[in-house]
Biopython code that builds the backbone (N, CA, C, O; Angstrom):
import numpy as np
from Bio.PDB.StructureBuilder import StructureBuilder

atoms = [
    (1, "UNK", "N", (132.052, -164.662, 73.069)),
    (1, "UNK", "CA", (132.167, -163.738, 71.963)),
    (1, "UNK", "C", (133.550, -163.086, 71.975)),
    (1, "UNK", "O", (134.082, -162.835, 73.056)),
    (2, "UNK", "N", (134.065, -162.842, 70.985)),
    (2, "UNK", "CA", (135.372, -162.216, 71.064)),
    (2, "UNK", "C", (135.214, -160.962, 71.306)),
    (2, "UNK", "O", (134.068, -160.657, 71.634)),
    (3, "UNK", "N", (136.091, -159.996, 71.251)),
    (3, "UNK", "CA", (136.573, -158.712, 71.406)),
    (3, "UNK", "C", (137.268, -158.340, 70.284)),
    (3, "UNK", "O", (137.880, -159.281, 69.778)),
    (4, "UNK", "N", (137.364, -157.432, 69.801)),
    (4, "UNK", "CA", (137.338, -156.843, 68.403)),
    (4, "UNK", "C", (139.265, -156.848, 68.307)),
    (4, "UNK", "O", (139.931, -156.825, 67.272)),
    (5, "UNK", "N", (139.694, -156.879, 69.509)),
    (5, "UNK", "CA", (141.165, -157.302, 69.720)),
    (5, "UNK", "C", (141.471, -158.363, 69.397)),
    (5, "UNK", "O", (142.576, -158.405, 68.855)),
    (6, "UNK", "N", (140.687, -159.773, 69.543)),
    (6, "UNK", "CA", (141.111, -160.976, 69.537)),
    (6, "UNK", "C", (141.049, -161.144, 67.791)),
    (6, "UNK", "O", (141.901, -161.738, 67.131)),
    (7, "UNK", "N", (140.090, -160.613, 67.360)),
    (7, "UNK", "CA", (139.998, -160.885, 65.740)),
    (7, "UNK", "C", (140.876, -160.536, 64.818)),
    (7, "UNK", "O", (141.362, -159.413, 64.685)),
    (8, "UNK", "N", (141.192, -161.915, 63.872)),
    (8, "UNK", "CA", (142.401, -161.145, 62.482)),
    (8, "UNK", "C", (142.184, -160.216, 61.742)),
    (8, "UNK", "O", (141.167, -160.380, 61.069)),
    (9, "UNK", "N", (142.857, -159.036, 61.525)),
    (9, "UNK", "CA", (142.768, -157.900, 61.003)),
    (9, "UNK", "C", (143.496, -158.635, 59.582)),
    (9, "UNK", "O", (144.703, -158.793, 59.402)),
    (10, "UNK", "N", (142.232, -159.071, 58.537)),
    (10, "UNK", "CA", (142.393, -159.678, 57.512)),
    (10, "UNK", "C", (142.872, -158.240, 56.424)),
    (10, "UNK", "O", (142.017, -157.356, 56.385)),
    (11, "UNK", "N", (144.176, -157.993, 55.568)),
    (11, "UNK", "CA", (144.379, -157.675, 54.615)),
    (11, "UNK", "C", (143.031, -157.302, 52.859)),
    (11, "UNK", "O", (142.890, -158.125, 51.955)),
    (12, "UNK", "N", (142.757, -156.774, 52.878)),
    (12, "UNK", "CA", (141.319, -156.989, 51.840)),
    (12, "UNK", "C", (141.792, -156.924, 50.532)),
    (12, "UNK", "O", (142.705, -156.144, 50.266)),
    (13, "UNK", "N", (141.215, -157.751, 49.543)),
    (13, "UNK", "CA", (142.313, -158.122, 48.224)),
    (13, "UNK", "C", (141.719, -157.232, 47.339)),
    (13, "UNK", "O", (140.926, -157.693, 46.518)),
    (14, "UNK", "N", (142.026, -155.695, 47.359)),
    (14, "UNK", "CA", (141.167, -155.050, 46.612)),
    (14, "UNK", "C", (140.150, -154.064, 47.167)),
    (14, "UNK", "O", (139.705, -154.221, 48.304)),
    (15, "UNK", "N", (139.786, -153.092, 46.424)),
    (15, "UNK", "CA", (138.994, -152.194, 47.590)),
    (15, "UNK", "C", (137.387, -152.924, 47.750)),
    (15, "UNK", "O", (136.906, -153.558, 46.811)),
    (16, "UNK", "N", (136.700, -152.749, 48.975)),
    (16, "UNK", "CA", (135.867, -153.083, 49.898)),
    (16, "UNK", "C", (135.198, -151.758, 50.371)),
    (16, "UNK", "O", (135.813, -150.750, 50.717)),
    (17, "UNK", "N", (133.156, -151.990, 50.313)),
    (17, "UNK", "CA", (132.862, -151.111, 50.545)),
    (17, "UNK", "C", (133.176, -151.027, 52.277)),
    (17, "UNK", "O", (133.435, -151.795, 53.203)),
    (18, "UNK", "N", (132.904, -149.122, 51.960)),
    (18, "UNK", "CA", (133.134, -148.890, 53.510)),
    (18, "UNK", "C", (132.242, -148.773, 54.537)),
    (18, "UNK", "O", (131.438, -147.903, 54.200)),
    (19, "UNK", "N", (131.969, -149.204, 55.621)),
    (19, "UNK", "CA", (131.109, -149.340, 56.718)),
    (19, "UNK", "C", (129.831, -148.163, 56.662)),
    (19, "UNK", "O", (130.133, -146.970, 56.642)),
    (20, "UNK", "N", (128.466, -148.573, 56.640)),
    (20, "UNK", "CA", (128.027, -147.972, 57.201)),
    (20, "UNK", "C", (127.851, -147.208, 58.577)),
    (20, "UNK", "O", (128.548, -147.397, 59.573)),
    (21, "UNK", "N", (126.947, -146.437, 58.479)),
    (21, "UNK", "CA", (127.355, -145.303, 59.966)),
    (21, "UNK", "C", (126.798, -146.154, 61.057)),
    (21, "UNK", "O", (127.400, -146.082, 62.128)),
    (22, "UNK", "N", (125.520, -147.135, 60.977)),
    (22, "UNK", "CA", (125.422, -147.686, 62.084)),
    (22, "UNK", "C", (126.267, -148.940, 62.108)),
    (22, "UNK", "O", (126.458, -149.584, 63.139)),
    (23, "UNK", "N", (126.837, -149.305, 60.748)),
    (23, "UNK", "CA", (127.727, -150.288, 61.138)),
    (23, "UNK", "C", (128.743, -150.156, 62.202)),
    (23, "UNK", "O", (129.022, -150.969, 63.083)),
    (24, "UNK", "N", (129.549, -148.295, 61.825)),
    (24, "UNK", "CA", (130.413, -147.669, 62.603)),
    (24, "UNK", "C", (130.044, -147.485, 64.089)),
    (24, "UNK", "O", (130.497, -148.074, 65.071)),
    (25, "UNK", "N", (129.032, -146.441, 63.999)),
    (25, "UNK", "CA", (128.049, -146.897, 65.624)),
    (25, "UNK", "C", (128.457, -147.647, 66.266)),
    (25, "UNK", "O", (129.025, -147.477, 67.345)),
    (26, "UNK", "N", (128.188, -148.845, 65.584)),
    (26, "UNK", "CA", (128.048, -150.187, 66.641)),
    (26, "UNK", "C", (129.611, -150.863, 66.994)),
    (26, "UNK", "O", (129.817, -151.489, 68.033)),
    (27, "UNK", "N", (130.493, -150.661, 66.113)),
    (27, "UNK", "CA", (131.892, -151.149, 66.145)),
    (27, "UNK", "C", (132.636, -149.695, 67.230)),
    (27, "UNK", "O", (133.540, -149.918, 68.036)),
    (28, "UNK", "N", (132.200, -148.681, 67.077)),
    (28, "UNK", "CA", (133.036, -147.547, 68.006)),
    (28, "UNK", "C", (132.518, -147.308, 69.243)),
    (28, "UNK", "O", (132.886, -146.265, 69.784)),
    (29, "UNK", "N", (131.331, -148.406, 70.154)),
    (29, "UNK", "CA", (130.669, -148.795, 71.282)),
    (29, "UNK", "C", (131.994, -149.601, 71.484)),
    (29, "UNK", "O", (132.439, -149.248, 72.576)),
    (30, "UNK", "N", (132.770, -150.474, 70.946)),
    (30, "UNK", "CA", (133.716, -151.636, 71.455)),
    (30, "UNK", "C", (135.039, -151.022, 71.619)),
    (30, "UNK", "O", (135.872, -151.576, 72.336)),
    (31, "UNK", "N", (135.305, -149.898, 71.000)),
    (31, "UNK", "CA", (136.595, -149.356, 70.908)),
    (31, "UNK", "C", (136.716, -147.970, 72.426)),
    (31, "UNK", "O", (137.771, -147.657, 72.978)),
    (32, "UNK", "N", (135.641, -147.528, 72.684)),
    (32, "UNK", "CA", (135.671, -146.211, 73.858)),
    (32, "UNK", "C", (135.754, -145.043, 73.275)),
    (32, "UNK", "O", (136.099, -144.777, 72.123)),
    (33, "UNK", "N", (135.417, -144.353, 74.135)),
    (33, "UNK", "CA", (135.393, -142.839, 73.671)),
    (33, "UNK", "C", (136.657, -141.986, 73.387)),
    (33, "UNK", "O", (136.650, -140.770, 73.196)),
    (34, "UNK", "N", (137.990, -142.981, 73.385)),
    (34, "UNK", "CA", (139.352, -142.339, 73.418)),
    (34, "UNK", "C", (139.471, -142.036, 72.174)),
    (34, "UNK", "O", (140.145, -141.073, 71.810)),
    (35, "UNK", "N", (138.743, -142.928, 71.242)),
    (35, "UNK", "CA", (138.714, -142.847, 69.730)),
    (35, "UNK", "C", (137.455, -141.811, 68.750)),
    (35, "UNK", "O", (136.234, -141.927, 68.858)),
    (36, "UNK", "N", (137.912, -141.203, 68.177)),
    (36, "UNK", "CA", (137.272, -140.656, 67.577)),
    (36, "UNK", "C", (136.659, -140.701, 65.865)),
    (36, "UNK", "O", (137.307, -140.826, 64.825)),
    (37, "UNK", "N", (135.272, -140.557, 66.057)),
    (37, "UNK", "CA", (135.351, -140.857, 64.318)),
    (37, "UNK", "C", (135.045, -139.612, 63.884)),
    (37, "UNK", "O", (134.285, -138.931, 64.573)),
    (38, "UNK", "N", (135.575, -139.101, 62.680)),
    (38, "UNK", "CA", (135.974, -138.204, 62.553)),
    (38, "UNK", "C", (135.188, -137.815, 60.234)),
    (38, "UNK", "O", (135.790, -137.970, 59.171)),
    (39, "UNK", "N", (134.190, -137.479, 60.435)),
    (39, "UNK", "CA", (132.882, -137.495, 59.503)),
    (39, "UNK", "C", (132.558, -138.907, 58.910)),
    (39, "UNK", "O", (132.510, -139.229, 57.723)),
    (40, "UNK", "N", (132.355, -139.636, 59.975)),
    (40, "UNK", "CA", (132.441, -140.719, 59.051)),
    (40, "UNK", "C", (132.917, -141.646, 58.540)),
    (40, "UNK", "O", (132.609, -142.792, 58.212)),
    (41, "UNK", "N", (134.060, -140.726, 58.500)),
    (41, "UNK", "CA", (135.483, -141.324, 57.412)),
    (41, "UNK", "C", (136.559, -141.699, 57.992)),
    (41, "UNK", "O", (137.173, -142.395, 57.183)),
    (42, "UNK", "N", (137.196, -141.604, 59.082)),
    (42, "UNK", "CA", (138.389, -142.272, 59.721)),
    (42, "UNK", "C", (138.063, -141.942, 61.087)),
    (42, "UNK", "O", (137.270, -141.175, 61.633)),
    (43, "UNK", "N", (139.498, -143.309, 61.696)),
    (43, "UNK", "CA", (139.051, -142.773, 63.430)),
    (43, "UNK", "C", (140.015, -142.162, 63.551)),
    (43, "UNK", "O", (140.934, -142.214, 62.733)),
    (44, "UNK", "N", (140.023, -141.314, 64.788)),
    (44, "UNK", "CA", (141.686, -140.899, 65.210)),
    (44, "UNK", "C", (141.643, -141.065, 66.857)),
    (44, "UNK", "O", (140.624, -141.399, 67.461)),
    (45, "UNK", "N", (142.561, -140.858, 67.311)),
    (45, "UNK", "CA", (142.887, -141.149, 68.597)),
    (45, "UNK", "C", (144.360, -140.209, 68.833)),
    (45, "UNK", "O", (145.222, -140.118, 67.959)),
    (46, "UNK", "N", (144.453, -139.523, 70.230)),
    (46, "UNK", "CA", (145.817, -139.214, 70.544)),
    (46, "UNK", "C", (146.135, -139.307, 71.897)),
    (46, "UNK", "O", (145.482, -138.778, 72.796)),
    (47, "UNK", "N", (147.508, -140.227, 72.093)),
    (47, "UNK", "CA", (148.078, -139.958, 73.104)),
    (47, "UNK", "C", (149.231, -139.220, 73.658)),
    (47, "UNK", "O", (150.221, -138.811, 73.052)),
    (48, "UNK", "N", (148.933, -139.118, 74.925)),
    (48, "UNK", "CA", (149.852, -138.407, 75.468)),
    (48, "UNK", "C", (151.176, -138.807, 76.414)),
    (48, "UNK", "O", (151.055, -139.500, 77.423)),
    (49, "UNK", "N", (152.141, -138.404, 76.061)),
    (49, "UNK", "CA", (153.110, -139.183, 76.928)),
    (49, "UNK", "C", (153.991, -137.558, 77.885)),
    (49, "UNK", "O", (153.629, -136.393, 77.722)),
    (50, "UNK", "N", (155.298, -138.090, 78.934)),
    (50, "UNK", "CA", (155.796, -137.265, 79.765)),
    (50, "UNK", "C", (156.914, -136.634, 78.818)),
    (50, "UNK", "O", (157.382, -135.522, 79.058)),
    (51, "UNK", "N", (157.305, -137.391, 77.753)),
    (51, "UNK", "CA", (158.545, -137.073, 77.078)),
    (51, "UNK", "C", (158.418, -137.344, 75.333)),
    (51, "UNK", "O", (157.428, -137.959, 74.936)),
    (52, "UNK", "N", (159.145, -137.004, 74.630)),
    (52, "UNK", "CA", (159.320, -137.999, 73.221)),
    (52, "UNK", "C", (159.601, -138.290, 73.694)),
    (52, "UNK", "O", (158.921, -138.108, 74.703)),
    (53, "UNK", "N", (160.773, -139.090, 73.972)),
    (53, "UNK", "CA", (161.257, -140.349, 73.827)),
    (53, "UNK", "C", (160.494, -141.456, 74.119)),
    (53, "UNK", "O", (160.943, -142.585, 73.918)),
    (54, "UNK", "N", (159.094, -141.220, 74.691)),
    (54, "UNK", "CA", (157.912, -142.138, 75.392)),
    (54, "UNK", "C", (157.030, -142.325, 74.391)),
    (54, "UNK", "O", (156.358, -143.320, 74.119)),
    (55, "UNK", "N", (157.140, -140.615, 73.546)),
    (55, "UNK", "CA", (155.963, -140.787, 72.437)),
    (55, "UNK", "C", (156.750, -141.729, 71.017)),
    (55, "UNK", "O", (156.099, -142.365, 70.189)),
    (56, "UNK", "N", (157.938, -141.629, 71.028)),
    (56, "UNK", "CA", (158.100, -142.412, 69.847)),
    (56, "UNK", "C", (158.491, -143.808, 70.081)),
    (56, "UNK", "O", (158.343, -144.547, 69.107)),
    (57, "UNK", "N", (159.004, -144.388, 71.263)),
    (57, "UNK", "CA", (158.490, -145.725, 71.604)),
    (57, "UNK", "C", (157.272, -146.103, 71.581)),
    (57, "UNK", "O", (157.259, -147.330, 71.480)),
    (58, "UNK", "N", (156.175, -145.653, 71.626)),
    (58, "UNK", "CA", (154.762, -146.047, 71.279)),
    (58, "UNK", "C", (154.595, -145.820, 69.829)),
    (58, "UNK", "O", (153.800, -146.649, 69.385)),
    (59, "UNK", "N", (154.969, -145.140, 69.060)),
    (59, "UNK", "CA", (155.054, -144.492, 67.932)),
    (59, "UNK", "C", (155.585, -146.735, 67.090)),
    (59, "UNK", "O", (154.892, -147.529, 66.453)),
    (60, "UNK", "N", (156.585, -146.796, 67.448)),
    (60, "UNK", "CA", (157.624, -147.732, 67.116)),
    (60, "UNK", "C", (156.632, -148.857, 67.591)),
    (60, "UNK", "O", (156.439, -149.745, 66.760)),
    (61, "UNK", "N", (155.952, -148.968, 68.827)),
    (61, "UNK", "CA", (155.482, -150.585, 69.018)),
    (61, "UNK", "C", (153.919, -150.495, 68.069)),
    (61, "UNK", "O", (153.263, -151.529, 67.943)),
    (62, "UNK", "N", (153.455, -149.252, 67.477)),
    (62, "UNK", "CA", (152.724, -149.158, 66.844)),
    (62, "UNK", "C", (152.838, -149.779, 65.364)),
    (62, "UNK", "O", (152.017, -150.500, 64.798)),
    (63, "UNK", "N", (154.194, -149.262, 64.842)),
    (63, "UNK", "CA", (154.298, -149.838, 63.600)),
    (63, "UNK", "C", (154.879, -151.163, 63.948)),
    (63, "UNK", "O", (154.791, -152.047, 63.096)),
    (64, "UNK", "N", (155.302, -151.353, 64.774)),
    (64, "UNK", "CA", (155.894, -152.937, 64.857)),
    (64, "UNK", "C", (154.057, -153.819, 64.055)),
    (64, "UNK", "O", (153.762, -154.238, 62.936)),
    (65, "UNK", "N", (153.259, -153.712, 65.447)),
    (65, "UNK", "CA", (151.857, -153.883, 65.049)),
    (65, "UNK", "C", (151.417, -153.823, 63.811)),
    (65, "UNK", "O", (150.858, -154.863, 63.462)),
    (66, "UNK", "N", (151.470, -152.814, 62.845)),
    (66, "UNK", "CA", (151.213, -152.299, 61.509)),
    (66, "UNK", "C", (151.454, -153.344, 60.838)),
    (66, "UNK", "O", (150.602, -154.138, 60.440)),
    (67, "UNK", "N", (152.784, -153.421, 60.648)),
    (67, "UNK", "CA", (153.705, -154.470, 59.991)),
    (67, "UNK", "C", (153.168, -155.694, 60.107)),
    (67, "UNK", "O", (152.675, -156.218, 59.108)),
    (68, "UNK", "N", (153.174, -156.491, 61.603)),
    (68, "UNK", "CA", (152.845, -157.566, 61.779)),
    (68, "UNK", "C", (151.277, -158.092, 61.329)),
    (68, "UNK", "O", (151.002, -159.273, 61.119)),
    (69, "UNK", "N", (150.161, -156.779, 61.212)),
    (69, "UNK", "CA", (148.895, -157.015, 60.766)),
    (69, "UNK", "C", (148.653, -156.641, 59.228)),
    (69, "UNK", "O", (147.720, -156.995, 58.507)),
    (70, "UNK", "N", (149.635, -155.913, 58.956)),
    (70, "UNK", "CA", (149.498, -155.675, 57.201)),
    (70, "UNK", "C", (148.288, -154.087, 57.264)),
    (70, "UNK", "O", (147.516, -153.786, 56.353)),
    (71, "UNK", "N", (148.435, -153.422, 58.401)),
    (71, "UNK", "CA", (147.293, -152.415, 58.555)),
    (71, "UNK", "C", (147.965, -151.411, 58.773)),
    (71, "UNK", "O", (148.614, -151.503, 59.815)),
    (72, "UNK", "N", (148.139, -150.090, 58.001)),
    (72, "UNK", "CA", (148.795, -148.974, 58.536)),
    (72, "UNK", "C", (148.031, -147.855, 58.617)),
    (72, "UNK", "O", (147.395, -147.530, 57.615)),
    (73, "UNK", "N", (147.959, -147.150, 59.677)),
    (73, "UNK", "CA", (147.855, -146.023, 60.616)),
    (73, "UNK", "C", (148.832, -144.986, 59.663)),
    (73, "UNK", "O", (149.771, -145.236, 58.908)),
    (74, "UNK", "N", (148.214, -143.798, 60.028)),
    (74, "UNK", "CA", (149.038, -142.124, 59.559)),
    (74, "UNK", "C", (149.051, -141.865, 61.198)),
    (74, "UNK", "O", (148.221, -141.893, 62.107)),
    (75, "UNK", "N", (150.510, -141.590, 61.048)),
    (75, "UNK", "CA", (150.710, -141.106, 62.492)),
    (75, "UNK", "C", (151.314, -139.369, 62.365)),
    (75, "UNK", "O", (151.713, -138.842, 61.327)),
    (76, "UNK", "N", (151.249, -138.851, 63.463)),
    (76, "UNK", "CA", (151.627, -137.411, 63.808)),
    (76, "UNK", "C", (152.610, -137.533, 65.062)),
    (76, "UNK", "O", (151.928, -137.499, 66.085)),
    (77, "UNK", "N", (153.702, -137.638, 65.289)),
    (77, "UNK", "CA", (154.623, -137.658, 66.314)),
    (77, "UNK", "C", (155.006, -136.149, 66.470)),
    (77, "UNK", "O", (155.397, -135.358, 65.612)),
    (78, "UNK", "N", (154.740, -135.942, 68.055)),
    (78, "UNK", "CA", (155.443, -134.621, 68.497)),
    (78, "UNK", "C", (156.086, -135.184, 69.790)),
    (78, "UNK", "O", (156.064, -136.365, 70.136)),
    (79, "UNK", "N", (156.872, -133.772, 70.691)),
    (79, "UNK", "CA", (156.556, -133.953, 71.778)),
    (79, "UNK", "C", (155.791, -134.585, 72.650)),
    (79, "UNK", "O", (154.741, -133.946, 72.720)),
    (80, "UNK", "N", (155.760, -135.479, 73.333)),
    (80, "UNK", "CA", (155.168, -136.021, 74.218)),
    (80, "UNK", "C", (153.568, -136.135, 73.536)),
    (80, "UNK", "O", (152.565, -135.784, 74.157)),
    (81, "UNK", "N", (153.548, -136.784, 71.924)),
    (81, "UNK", "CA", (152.355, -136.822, 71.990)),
    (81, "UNK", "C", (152.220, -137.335, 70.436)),
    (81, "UNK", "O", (152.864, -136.687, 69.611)),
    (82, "UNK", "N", (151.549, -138.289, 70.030)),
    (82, "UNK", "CA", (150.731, -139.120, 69.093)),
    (82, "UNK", "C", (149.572, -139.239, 68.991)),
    (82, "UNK", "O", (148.770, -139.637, 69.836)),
    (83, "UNK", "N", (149.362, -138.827, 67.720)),
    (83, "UNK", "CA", (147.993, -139.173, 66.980)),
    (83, "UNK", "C", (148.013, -139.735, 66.112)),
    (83, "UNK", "O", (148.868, -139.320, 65.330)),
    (84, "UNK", "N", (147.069, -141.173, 65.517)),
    (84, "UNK", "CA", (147.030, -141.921, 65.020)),
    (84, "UNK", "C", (145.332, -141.936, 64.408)),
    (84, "UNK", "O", (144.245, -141.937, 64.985)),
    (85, "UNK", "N", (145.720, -141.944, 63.040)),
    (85, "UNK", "CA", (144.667, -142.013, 61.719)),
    (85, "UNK", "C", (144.273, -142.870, 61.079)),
    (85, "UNK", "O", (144.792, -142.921, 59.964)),
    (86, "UNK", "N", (143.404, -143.754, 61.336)),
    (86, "UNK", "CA", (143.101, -145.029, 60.381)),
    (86, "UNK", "C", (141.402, -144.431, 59.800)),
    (86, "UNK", "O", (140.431, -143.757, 60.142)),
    (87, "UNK", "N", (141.906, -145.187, 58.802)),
    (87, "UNK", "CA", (140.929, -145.580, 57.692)),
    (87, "UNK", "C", (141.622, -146.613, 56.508)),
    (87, "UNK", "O", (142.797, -146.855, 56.231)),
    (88, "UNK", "N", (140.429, -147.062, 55.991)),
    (88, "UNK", "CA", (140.936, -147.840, 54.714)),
    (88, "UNK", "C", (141.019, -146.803, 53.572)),
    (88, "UNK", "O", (140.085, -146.011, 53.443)),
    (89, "UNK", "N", (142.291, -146.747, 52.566)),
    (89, "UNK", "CA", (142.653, -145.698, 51.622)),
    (89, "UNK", "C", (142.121, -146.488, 50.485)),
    (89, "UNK", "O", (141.870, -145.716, 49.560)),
    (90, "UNK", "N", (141.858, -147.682, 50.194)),
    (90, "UNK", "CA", (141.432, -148.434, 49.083)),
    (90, "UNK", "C", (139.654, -148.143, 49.256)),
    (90, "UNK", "O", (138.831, -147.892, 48.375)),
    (91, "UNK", "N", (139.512, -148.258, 50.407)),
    (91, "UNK", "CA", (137.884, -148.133, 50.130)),
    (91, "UNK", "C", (137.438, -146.649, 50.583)),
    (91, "UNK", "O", (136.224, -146.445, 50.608)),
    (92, "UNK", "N", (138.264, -145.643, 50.926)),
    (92, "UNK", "CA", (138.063, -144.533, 51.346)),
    (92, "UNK", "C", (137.104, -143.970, 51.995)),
    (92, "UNK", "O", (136.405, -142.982, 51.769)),
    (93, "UNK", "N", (137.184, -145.054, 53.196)),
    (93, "UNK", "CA", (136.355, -144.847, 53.904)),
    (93, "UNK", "C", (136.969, -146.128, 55.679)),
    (93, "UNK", "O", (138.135, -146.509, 55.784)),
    (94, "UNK", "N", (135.934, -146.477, 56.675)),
    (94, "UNK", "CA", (136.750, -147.284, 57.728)),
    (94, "UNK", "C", (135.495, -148.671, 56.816)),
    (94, "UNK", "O", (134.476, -148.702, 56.126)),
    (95, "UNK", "N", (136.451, -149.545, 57.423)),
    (95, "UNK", "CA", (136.550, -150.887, 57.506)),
    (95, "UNK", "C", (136.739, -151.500, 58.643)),
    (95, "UNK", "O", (137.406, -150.974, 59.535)),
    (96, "UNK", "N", (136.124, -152.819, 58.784)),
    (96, "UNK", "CA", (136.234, -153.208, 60.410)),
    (96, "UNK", "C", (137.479, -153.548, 60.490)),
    (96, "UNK", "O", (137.738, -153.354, 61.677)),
    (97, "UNK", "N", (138.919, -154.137, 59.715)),
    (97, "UNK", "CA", (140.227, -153.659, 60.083)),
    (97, "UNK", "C", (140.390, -152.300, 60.961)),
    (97, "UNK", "O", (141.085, -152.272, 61.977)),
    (98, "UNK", "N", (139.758, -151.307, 60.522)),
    (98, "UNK", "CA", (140.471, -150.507, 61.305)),
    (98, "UNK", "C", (139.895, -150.276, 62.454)),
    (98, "UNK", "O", (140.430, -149.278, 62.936)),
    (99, "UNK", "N", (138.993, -150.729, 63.215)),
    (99, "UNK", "CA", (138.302, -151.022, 64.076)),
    (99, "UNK", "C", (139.418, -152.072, 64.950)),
    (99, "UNK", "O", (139.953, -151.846, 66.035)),
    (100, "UNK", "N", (139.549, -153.263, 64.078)),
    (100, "UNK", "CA", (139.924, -153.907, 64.834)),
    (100, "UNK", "C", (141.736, -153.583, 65.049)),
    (100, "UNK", "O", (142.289, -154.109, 66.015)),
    (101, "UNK", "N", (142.465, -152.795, 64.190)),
    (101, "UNK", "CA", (143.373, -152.404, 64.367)),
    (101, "UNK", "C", (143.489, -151.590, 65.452)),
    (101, "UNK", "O", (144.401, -151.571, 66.278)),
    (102, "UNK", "N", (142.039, -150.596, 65.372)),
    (102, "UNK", "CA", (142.487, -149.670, 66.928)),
    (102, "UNK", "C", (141.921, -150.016, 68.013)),
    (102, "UNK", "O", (141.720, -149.217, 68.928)),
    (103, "UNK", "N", (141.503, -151.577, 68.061)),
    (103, "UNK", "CA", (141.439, -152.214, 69.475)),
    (103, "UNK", "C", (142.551, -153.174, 69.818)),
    (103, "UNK", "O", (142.639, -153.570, 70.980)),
    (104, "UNK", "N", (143.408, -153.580, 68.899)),
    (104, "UNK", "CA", (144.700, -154.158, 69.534)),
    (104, "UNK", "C", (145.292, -153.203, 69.800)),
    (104, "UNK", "O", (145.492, -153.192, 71.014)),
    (105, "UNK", "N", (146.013, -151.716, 68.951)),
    (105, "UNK", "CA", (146.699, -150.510, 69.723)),
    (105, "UNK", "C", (146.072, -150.186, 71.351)),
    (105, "UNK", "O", (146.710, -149.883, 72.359)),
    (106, "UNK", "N", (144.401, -150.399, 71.152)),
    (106, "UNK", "CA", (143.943, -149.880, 72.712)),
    (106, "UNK", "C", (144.757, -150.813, 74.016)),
    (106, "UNK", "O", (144.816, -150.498, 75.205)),
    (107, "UNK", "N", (145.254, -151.858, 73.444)),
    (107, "UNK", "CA", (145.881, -153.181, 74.556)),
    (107, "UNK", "C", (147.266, -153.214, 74.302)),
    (107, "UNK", "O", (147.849, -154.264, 74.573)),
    (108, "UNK", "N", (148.231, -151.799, 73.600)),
    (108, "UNK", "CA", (149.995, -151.727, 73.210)),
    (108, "UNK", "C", (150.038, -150.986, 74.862)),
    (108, "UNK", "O", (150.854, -151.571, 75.573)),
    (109, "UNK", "N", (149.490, -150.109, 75.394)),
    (109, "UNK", "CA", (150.169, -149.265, 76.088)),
    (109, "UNK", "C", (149.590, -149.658, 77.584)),
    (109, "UNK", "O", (149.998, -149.061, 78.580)),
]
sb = StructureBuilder()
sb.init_structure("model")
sb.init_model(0)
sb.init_chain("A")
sb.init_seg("    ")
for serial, (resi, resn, name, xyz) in enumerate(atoms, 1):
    if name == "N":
        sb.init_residue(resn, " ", resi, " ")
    sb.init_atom(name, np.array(xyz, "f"), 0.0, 1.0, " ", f" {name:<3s}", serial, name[0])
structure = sb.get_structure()
């Protein structure tokens, strides 16, 4: 069986309904408790680093990722520290993209 990492974070041609809650349930068992869902409606996650300059190199291999999957994250860069916001904005709500988007970020750092 794969891992929610190994799977293509397919682009959706158009908005797509958004996950039910036990759909979510069951997809945020694969991701850990680092992630948070947050009413429902998006996950978030934040890390912590010793410096910026640590937090916006992760910041940077994040959107490298983005780019390369066609999936973008709202990020918050501070000091020594990132938080990262997914949901789908077309279906306003999560999608298993973003599931599977924040299990390849769980394997950047």
């Amino acid at each position: 069986m794969d891992t929610l990492a190994n799977k293509p974070c397919i682009p959706a041609k158009g908005p797509v309904p958004p996950l039910s809650r036990s759909e979510i349930k069951k997809l945020s068992h694969q991701l850990g408790a680092a992630w948070k869902i947050i009413k429902g409606h998006h996950l978030e996650r934040e890390y912590k680093f010793k410096d910026f300059k640590q937090a916006l190199a992760f910041t940077v291999k994040v959107g490298k990722l983005a780019e390369k999957v066609q999936h973008h994250p709202d990020f918050y860069l501070a000091w020594g520290k990132v938080k990262l916001t997914l949901w789908d904005h077309q279906s306003d709500g999560l999608t298993v993209c973003d599931f599977i988007f924040a299990a390849k970020v769980n394997h950047l750092r």
